[in-house]
C-alpha positions in Angstrom: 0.0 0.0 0.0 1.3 3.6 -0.5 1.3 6.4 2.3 2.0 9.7 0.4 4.9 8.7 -2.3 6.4 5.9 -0.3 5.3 1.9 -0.2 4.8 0.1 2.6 4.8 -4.0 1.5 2.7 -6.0 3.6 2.3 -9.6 3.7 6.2 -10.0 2.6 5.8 -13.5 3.4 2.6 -14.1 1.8 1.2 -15.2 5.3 3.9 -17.6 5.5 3.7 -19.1 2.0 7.3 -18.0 1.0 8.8 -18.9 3.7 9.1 -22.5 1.9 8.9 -25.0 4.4 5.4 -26.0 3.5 4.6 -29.7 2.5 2.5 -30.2 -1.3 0.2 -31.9 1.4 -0.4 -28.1 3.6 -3.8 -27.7 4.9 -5.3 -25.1 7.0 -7.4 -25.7 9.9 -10.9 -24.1 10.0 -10.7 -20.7 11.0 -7.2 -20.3 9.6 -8.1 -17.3 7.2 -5.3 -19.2 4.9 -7.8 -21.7 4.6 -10.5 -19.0 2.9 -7.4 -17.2 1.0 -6.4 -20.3 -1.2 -8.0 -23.3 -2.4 -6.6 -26.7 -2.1 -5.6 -26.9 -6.0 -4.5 -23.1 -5.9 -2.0 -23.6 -2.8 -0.7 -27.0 -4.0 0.1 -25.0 -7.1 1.4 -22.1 -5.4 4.0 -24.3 -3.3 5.1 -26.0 -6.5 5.7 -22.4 -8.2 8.1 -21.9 -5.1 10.7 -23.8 -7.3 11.6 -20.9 -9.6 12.8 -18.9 -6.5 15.1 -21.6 -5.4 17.9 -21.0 -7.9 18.0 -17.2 -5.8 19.1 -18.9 -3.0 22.8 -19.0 -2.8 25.8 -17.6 -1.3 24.2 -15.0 1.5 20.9 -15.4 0.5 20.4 -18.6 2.8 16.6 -19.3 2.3 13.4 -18.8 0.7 12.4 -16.7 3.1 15.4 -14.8 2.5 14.9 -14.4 -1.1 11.4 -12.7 -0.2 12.8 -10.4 2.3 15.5 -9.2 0.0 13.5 -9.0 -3.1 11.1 -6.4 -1.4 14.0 -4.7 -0.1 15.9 -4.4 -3.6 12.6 -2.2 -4.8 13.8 1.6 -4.3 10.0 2.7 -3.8 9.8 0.3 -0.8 10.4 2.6 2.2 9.2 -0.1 4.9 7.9 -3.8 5.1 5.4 -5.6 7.2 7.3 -8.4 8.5 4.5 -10.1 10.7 7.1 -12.5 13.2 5.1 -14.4 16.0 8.0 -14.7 17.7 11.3 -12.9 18.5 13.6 -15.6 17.3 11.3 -15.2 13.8 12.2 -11.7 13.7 15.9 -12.5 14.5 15.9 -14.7 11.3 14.0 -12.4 9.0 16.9 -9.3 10.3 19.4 -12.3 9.8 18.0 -12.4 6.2 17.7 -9.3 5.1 21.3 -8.7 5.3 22.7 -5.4 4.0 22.4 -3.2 0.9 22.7 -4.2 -2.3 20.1 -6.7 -1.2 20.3 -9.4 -4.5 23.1 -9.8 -6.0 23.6 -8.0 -9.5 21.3 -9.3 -12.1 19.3 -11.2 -9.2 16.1 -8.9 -9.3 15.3 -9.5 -13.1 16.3 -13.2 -13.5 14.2 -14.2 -9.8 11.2 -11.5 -11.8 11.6 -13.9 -15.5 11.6 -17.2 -13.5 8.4 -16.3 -11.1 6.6 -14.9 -14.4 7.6 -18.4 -16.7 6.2 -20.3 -13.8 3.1 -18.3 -14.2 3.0 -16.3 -11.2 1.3 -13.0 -12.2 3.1 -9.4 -10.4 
């Protein structure tokens, strides 16, 4: 969302999605507003489109989660993000993950952006 010329990214994670320790076999339990936000088919496809962000995971980006984090962070208009941690050792990994500045390595941004869009995830 923007607040007067700057972006705020919420959901970073996509309410945990992209933190890529999900099972193909994921379900949410009733009352889990995950449940309402995908179907099955949709989140069992979603979790197999996670495979064009692995190839961004090397060197000091250590995780999925890490690619997420750092991809929102490489975007200049991006002047804060909604982490969402439940827990403080969560929001030691995610400032473990974020590392420093220049967030993806060069040539990262667009080649993570052409896999994502091949594997038919719309921006």
């Amino acid at each position: 969302f923007s607040l007067g010329g700057s972006i705020a990214a919420a959901s970073v994670l996509s309410y945990g999605l992209l933190a890529g320790q999900w099972p193909s076999t994921k379900t949410f339990a009733s009352g889990d507003h995950r449940k309402d936000r995908w179907s099955e088919p949709e989140l069992k496809r979603r979790i197999v489109q996670l495979n064009a962000l692995r190839p961004s995971v090397l060197n000091e980006v250590t995780s999925l989660r890490a690619v997420a984090l750092r991809y929102v962070l490489s975007e200049d208009a991006v002047t804060s993000a909604v982490l969402g941690p439940r827990t403080g050792a969560q929001l030691d990994s995610l400032i473990r993950d974020a590392g420093k500045a220049p967030y993806l390595p060069e040539g990262g941004r667009t080649a993570l952006e052409n896999r994502v869009r091949a594997a038919g995830v719309q921006s």
